[in-house]
MMTF fields as JSON, N, C-alpha, C and O atoms, coordinates in Angstrom:
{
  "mmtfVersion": "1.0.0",
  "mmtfProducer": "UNKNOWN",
  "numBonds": 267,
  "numAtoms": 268,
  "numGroups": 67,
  "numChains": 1,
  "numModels": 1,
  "chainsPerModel": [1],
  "groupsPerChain": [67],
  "chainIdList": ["A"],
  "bondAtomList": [4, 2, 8, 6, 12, 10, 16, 14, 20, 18, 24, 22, 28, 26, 32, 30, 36, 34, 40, 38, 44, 42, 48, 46, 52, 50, 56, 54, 60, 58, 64, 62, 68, 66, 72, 70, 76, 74, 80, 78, 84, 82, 88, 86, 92, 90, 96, 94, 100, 98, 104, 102, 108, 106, 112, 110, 116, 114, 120, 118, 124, 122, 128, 126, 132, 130, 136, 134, 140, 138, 144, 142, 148, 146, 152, 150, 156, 154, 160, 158, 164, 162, 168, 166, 172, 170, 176, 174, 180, 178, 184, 182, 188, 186, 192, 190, 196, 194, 200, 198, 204, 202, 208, 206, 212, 210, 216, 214, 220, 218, 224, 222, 228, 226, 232, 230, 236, 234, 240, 238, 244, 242, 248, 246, 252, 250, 256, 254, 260, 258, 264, 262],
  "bondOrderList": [1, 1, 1, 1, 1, 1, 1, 1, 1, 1, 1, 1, 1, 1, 1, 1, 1, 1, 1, 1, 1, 1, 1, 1, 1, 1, 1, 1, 1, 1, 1, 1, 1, 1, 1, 1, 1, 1, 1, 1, 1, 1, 1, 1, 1, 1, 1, 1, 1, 1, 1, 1, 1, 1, 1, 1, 1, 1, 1, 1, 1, 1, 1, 1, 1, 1],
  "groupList": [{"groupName": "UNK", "atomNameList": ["N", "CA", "C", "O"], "elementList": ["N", "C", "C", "O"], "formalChargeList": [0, 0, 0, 0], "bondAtomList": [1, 0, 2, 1, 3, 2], "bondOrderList": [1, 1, 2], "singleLetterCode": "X", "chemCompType": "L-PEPTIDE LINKING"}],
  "groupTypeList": [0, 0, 0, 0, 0, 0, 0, 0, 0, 0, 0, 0, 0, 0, 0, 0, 0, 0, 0, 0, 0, 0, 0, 0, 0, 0, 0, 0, 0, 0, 0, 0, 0, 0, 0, 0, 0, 0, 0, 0, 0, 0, 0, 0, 0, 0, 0, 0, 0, 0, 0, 0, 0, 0, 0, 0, 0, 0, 0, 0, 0, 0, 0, 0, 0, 0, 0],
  "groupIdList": [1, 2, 3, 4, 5, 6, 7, 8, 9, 10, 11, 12, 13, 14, 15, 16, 17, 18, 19, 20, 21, 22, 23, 24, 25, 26, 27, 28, 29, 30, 31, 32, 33, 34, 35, 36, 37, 38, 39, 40, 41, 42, 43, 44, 45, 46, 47, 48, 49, 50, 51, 52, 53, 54, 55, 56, 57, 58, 59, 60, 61, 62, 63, 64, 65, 66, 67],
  "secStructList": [7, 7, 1, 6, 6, 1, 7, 6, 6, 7, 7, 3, 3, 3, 3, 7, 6, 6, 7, 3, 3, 3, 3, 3, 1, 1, 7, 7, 3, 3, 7, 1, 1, 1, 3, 3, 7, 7, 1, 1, 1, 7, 3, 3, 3, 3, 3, 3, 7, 7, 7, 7, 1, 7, 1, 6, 6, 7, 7, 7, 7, 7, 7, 7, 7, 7, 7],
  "xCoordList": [-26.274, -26.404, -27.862, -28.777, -28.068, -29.394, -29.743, -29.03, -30.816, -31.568, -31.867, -31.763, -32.581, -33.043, -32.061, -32.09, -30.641, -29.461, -29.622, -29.096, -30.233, -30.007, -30.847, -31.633, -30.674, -31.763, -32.591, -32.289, -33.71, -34.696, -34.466, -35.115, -33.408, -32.713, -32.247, -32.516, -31.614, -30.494, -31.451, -32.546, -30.578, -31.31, -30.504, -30.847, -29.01, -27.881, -26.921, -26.152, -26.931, -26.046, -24.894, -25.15, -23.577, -22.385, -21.223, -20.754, -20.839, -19.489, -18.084, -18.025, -16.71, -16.102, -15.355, -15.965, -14.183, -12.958, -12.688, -12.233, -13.009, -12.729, -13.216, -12.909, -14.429, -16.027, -16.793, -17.728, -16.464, -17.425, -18.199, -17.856, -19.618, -20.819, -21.021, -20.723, -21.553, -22.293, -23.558, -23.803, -24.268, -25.115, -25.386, -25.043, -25.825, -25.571, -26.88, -27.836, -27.119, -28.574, -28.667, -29.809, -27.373, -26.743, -26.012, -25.1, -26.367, -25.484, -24.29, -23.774, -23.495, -21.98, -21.331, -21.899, -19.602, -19.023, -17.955, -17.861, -17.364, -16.53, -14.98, -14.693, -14.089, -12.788, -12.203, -12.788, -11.053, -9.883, -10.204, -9.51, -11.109, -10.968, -12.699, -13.358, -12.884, -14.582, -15.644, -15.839, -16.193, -17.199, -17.042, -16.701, -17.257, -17.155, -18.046, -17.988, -18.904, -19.777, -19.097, -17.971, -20.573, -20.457, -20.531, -20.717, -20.369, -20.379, -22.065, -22.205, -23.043, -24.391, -24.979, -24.688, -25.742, -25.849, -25.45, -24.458, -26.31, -25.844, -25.244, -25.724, -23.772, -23.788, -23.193, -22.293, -23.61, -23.173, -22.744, -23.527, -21.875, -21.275, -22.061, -22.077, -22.659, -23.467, -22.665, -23.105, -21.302, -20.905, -20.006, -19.932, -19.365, -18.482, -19.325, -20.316, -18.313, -18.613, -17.666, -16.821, -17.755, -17.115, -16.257, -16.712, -15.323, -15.039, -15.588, -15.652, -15.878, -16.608, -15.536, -14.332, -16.332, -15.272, -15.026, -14.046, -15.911, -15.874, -17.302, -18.528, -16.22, -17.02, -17.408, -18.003, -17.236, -17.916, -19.205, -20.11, -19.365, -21.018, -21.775, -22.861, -21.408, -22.118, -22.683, -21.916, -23.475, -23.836, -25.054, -25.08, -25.943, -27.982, -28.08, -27.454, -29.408, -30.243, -31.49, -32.407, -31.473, -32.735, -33.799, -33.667, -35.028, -36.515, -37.041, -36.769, -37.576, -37.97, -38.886, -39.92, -38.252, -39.269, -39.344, -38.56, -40.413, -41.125, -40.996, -41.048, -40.867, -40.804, -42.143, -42.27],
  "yCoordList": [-36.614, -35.176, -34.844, -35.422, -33.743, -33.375, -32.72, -31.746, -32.929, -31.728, -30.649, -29.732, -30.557, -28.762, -28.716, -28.471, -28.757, -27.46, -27.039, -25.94, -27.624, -27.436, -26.104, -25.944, -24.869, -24.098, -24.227, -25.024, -23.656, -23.949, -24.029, -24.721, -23.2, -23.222, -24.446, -25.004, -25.14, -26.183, -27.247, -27.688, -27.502, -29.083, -29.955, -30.814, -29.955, -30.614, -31.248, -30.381, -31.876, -31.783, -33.009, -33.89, -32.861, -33.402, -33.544, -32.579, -34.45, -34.432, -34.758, -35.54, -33.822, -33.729, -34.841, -35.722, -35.071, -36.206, -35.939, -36.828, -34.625, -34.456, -34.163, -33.67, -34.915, -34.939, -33.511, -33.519, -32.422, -31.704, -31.417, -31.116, -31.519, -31.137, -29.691, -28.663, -29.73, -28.594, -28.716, -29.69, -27.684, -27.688, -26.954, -25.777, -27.462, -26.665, -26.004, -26.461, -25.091, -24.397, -25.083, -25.349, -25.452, -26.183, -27.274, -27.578, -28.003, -29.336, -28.943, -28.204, -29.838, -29.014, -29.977, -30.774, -29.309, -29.986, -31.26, -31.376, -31.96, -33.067, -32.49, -32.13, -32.633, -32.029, -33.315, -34.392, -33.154, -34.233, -34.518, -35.381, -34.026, -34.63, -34.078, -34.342, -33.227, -32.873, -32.313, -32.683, -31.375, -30.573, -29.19, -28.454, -28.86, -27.262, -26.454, -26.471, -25.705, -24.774, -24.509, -24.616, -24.102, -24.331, -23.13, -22.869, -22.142, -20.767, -20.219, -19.041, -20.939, -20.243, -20.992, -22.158, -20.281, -20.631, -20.452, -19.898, -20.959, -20.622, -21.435, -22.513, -21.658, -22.626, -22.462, -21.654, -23.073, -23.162, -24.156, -25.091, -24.147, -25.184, -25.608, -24.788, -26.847, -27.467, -27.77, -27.726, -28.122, -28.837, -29.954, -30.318, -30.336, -31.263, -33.172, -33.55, -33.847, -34.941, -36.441, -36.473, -37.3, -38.428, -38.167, -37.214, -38.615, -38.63, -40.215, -41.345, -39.793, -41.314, -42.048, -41.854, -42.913, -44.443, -44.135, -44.645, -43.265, -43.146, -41.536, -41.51, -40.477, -39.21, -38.947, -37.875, -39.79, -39.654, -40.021, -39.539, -41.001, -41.462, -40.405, -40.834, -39.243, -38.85, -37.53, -36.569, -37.48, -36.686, -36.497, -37.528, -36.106, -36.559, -35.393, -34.411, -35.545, -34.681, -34.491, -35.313, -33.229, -33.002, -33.137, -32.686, -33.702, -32.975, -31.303, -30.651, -30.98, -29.591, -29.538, -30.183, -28.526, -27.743, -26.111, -25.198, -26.201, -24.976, -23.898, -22.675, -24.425, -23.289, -22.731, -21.82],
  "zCoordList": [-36.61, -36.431, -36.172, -36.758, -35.133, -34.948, -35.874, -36.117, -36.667, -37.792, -37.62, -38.435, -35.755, -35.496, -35.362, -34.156, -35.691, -35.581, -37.166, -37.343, -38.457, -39.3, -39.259, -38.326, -40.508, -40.778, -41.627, -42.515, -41.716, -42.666, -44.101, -44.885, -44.402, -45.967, -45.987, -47.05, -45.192, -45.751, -46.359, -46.01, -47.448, -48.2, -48.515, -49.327, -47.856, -48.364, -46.681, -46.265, -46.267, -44.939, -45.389, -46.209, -44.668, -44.948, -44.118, -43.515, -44.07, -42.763, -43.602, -44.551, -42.932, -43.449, -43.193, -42.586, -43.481, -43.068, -41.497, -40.777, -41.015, -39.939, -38.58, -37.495, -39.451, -38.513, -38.247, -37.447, -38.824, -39.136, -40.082, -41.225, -39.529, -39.827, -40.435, -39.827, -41.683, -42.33, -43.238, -43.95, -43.125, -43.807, -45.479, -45.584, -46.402, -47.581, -47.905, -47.277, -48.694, -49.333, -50.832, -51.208, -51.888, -52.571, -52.743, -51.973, -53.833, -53.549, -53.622, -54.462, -52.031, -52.158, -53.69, -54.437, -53.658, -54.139, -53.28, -52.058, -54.144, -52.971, -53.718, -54.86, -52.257, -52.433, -52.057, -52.172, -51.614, -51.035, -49.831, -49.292, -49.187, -47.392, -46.732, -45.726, -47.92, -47.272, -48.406, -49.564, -47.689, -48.857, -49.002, -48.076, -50.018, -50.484, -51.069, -52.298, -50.563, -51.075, -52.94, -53.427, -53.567, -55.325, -55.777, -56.965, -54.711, -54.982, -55.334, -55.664, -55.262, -54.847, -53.537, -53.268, -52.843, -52.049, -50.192, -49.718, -49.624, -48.144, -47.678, -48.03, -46.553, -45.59, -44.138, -43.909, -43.41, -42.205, -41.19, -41.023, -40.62, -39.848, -38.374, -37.456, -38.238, -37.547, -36.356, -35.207, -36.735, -34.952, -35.694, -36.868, -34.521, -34.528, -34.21, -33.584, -34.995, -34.705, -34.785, -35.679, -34.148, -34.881, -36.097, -36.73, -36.564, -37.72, -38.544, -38.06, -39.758, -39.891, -40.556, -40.723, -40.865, -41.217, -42.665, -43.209, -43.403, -45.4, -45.243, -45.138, -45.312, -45.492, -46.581, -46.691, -47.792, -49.123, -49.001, -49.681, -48.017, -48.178, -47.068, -46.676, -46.573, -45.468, -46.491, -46.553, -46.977, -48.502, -48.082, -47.41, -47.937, -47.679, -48.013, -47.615, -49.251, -49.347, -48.524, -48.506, -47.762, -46.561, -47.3, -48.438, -46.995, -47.335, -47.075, -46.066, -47.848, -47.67, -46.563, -46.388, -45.732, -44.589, -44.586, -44.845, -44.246, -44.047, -45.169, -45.034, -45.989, -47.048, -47.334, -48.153]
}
């Protein structure tokens, strides 16, 4: 996934079972097939992708920018 699609808030990015991409402001939570906002926080959907081989490991915490 490209990062400049991410926004400056996000510090969490994640792909679902169904190869979409989102970004979190919060660490998401893990459901049955993807990720789920924890009820604080911003997120937004980055784009489509691949579906991967094991979407549990597609988890990364961003480094902080521009804050």
């Amino acid at each position: 996934m490209n990062l400049d699609k991410a926004p400056e808030w996000a510090r969490w990015l994640a792909q679902d079972a169904d190869g979409a991409w989102w970004a979190y402001e919060a660490e998401p939570n893990q459901q049955h097939n993807g990720w789920y906002e924890n009820e604080v926080g911003r997120i937004v959907k980055l784009g489509m992708g691949e579906p991967p081989a094991d979407w549990t490991t597609t988890l990364t915490r961003l480094p902080a920018r521009g804050d």
